[in-house]
N, CA, C and O of each residue as an XYZ file, in Angstrom:
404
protein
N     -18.137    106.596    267.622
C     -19.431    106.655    266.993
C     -19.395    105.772    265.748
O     -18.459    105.748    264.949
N     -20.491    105.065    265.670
C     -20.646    104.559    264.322
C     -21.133    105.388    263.268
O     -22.200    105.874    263.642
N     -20.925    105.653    262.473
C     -21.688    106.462    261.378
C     -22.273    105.465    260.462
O     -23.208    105.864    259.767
N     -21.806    103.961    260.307
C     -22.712    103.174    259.340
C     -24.457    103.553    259.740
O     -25.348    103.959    258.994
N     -24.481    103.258    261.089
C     -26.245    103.141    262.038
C     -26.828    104.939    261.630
O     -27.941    105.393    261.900
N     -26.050    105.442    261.152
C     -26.449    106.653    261.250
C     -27.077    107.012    259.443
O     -26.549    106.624    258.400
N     -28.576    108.021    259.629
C     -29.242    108.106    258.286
C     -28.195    108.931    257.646
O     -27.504    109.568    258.441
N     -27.940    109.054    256.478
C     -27.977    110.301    255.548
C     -27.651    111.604    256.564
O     -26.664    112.181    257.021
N     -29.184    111.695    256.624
C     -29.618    113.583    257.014
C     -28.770    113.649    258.076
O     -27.950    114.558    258.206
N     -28.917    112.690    258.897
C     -28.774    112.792    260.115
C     -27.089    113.202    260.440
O     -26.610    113.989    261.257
N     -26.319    112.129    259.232
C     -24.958    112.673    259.430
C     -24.290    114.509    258.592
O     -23.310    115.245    258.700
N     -25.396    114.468    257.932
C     -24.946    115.832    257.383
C     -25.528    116.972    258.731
O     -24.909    118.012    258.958
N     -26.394    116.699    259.284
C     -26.699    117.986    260.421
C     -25.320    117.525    261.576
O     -24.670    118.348    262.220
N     -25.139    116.181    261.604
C     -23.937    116.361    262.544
C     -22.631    116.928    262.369
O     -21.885    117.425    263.213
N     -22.431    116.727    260.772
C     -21.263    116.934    259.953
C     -21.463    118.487    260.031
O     -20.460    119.098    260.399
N     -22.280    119.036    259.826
C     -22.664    120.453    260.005
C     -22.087    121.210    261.265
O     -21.216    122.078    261.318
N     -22.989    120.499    262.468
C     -22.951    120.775    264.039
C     -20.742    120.846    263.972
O     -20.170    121.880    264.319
N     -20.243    120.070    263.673
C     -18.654    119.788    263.860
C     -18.096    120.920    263.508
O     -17.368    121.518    264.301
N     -18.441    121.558    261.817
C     -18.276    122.539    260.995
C     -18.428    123.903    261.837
O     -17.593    124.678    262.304
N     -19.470    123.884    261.840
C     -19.839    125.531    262.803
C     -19.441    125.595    264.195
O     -19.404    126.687    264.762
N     -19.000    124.027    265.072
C     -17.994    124.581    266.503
C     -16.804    124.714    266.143
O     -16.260    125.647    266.733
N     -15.904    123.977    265.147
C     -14.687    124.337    264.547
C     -14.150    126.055    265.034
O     -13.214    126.610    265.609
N     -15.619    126.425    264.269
C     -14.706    128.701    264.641
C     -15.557    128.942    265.755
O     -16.458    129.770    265.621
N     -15.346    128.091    267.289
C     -15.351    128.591    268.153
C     -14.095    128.518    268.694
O     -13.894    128.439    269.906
N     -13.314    128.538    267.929
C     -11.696    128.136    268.133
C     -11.436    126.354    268.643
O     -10.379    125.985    269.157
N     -12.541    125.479    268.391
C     -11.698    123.914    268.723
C     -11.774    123.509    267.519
O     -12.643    122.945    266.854
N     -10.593    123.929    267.308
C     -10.193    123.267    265.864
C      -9.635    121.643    265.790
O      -8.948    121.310    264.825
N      -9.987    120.607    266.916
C      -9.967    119.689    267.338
C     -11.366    119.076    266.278
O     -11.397    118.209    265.404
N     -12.350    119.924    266.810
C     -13.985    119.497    265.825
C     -13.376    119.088    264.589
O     -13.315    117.956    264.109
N     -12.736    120.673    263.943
C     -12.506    120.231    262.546
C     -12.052    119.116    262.244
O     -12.584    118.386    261.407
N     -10.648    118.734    263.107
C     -10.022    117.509    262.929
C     -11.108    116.109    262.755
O     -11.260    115.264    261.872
N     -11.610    116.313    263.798
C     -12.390    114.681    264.090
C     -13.687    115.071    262.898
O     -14.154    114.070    262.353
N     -14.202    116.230    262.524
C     -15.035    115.986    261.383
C     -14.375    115.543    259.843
O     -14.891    114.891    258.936
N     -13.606    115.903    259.902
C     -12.587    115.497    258.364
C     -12.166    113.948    258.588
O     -12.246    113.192    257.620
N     -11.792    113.537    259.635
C     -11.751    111.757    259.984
C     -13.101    111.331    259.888
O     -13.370    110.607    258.929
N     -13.994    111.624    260.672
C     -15.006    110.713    260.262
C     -15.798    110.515    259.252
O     -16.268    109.405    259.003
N     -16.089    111.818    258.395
C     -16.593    111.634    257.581
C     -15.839    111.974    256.037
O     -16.477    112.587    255.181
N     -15.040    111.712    255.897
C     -14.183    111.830    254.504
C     -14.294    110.537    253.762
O     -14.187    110.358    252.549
N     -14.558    109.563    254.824
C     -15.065    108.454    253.379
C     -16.993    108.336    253.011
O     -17.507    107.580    252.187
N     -17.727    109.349    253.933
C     -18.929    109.421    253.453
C     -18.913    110.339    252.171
O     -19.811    110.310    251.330
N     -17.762    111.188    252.099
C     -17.865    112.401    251.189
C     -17.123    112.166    249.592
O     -17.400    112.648    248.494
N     -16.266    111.383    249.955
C     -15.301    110.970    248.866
C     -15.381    109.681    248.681
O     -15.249    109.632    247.458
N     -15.513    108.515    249.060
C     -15.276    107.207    248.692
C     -16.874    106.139    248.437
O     -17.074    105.048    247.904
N     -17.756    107.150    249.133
C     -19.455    105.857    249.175
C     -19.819    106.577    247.880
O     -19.205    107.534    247.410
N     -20.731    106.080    247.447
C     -21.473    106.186    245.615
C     -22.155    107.380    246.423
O     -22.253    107.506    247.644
N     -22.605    108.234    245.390
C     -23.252    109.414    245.176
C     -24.851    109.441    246.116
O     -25.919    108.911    245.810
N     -24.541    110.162    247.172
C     -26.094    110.018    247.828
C     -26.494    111.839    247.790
O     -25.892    112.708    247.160
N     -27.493    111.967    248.535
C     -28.030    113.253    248.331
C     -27.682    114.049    248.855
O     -27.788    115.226    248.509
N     -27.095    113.580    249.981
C     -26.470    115.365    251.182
C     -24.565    114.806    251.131
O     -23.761    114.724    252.060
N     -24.440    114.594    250.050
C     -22.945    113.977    249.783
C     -22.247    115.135    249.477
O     -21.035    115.093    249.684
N     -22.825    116.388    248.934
C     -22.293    117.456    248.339
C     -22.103    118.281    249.547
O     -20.897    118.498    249.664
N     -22.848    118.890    250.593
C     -23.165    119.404    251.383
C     -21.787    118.455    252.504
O     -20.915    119.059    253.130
N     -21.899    117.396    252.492
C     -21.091    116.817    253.470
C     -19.897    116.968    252.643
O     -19.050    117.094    253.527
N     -19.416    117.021    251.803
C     -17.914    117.052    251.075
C     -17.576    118.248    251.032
O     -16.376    118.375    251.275
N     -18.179    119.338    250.800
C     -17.928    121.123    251.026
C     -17.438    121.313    252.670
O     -16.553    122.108    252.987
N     -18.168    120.443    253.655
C     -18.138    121.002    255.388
C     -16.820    120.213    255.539
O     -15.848    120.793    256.021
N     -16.690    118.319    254.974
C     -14.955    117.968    255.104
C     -14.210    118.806    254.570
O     -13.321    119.137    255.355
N     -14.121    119.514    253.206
C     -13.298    120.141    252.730
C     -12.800    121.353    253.641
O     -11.721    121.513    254.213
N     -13.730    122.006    253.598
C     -13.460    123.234    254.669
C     -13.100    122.487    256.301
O     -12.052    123.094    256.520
N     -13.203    122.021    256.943
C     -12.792    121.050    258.325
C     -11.384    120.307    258.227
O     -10.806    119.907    259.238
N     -10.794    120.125    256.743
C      -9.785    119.402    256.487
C      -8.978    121.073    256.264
O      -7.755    120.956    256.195
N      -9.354    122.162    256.179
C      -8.056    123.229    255.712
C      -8.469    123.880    256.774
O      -7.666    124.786    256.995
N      -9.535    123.868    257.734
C      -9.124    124.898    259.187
C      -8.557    124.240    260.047
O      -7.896    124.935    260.820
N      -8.535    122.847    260.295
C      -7.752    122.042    260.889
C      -6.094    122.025    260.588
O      -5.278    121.659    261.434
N      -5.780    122.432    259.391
C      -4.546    122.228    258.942
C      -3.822    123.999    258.773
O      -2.629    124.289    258.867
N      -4.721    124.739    258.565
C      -4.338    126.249    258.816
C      -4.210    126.622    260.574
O      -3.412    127.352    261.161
N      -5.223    125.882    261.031
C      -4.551    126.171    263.079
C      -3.319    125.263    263.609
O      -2.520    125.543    264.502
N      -3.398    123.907    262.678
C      -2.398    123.078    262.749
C      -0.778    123.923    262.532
O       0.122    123.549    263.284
N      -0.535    124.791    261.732
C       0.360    125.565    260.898
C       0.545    126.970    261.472
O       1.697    127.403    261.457
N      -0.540    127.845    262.039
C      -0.396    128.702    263.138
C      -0.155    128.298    264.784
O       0.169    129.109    265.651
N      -0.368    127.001    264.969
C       0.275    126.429    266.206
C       1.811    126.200    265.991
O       2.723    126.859    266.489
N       1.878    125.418    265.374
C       3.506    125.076    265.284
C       3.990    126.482    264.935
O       4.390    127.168    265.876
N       4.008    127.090    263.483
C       4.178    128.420    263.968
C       4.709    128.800    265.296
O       5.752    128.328    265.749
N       4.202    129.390    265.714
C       3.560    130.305    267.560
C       4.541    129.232    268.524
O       5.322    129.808    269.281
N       4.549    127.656    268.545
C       5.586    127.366    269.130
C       7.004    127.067    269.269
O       7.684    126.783    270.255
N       7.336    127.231    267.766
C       8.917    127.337    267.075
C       9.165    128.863    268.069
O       9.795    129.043    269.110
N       8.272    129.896    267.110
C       9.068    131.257    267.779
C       8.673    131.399    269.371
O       9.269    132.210    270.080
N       7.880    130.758    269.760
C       8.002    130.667    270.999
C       9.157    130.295    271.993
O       9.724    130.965    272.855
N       9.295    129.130    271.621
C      10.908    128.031    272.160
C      11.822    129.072    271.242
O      12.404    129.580    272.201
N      12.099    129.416    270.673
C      13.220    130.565    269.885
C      13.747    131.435    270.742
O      14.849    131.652    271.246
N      12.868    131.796    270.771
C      12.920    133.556    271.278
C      12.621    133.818    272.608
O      13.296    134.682    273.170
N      11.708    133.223    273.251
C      11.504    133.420    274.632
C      11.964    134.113    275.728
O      11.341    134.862    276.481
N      13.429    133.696    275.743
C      14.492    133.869    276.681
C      14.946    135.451    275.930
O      15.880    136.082    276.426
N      14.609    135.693    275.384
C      14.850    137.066    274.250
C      14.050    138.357    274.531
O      14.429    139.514    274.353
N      12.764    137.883    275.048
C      11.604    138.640    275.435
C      11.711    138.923    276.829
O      10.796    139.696    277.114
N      12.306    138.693    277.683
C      12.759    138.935    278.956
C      11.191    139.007    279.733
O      10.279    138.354    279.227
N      10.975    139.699    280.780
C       9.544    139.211    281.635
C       8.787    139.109    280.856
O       7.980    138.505    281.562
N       8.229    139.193    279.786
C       6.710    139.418    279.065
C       6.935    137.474    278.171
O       6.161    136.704    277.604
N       8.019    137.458    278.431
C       8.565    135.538    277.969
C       8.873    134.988    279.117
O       9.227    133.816    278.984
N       8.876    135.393    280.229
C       8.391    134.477    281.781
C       7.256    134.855    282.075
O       6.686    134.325    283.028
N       6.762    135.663    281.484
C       4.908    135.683    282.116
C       4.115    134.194    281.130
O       3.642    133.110    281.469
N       4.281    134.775    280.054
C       4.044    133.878    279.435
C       4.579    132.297    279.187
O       4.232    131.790    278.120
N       5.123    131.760    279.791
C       5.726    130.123    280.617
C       5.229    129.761    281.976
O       5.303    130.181    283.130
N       4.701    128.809    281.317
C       4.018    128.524    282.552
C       5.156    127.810    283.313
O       4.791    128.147    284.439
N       5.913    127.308    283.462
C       7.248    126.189    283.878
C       7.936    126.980    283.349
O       7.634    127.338    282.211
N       9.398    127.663    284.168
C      10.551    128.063    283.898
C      11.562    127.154    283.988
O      11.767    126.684    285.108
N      12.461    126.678    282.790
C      12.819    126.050    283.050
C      14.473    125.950    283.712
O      14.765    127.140    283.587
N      15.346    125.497    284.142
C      16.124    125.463    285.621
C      17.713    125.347    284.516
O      18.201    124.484    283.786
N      18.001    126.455    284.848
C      20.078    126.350    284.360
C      19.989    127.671    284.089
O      19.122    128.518    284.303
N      21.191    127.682    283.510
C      21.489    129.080    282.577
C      21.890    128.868    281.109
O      22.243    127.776    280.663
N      21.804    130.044    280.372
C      22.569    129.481    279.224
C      24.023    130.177    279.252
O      24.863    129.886    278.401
């Protein structure tokens, strides 16, 4: 997407739209809303929905990085422990993987 071709308003209701699917759990939105628009929010001269768009990056830049941090999380003790959890850590693998230890 270009965002230069795009008005003002127009990018703050999109910047918005990114914000509020974020906590439908695709915290992917958040990601790609904090890339695209972090230099409308922080780096272009002072426009009118600049405030509104720098509050929705801000918040899109720390739920992106708080699911970022509960993923890795969840897959350290995952690969850890697994083999530890006996069936309820082969239900949960999708691919078992082949040897012994």
């Amino acid at each position: 997407m270009d965002l230069s071709k795009v008005k003002d308003d127009r990018k703050l209701e999109i910047c918005r739209w990114y914000y509020k699917g974020g906590w439908a759990c695709l915290p992917f939105l958040w990601t790609v809303n904090f890339v695209w628009f972090y230099r409308d929010a922080f780096k272009r001269p002072p426009f009118e929905e600049q405030k509104q768009i720098k509050r929705y990056v801000i918040y899109s830049g720390i739920g992106a990085l708080v699911w970022s941090i509960a993923l890795l999380t969840w897959v350290i003790i995952f690969q850890k422990y697994r083999t530890e959890w006996g069936d309820i850590g082969d239900e949960l693998t999708f691919l078992i993987p082949s040897g012994s230890l």
